[in-house]
N, C-alpha and C positions, 0 to 999 in steps of 0.2 A: 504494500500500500504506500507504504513513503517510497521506496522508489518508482513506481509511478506517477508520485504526485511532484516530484523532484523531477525527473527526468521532462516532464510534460511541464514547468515553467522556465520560460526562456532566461529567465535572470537566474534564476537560480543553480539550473543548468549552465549556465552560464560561468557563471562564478567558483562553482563546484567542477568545473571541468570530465561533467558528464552528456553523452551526446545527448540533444535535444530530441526531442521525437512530439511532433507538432499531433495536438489533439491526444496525446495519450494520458494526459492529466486527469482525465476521465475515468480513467480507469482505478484511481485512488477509491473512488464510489464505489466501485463493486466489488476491489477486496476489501472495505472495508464493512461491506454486508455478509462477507465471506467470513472475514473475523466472528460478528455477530453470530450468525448463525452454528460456526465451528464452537463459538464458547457457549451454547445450547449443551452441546455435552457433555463438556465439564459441571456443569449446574452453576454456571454464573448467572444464567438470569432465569428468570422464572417462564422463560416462552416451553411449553410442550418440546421434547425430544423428536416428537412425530415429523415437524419438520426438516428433520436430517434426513429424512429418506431419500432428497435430492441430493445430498452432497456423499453416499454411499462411494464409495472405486470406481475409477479411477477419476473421478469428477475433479476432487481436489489435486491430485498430483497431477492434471491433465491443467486444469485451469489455473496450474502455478506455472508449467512450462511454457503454456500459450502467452501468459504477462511477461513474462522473462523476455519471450521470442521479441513481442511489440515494444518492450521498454528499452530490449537489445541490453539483457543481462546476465545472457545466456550463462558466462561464465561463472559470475557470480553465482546462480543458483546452484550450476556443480561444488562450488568453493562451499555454500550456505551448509547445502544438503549431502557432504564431505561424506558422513557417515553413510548414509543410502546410496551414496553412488559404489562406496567399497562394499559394501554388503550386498549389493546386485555385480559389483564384478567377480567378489569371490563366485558367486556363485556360477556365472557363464565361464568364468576359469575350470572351475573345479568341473562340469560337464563336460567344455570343449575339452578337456585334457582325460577325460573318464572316456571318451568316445574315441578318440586319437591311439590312445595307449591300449585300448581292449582292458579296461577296468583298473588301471592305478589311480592312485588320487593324489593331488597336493595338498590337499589339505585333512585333517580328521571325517570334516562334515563340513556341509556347505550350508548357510550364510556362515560366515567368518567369528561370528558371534559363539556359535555352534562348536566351532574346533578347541576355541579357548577355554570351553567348559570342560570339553571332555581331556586334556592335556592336566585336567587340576585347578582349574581357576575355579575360584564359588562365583556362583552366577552374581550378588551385588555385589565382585570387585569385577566381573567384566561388564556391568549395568555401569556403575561409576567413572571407568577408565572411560567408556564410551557418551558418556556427559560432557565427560572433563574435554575428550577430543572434540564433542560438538561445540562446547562452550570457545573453545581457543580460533576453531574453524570460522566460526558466528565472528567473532572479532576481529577474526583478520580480515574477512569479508568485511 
């Protein structure tokens, strides 16, 4: 929503030495109806849950990639979504490499989450390590 709403004022864009992208300021409105309706279920506000049946899979990671495409942030949202992008690559590694090899693996189990459990980690120090990487990613983004 803020880079949307950034990207789409010329001054601002401007100033910030992000590309401009005329008319996409508009688009702060609708992820910010996004928000709303996302924090439905959490129980921040009191609207009925029933209304999330429209933002069901892949709705919202479909309608983050499409803002990304128009705001031309492509890269950022890889950078944002750090952790999801490894955790979909373990995964098409660990296949292309199981198909390739006639059944070895690279890793334990695939998502990547998966292998560090089974190596000995307790699952809240790989829940935390993978906070902590999201939290550092968020920031450098």
């Amino acid at each position: 929503m803020l880079f949307a709403y950034l990207t789409g004022n010329i001054k601002i864009a401007e100033y910030l030495q992000i590309p401009y992208v005329r008319g996409v300021g508009e688009l702060a409105v609708f992820c910010g109806a996004l928000v709303g309706a996302a924090s439905v279920s959490y129980g921040i506000t009191l609207i009925p849950p029933r209304y999330l049946w429209a933002m069901s899979a892949p709705g919202p990671g479909g309608i983050l990639g499409t803002v990304a495409l128009a705001t031309k942030q492509e890269i950022l949202l890889a950078l944002v979504g750090g952790i999801f992008v490894v955790e979909a690559l373990s995964v098409i590694i660990q296949v292309t490499f199981f198909k390739v090899t006639n059944g070895r693996r690279i890793f334990r189990m695939a998502p990547i989450h998966h292998h560090y459990e089974l190596k000995g980690w307790p699952e809240p120090k790989v829940i935390v390590r993978f906070w902590i990487l999201a939290l550092i990613l968020g920031l450098l983004a």
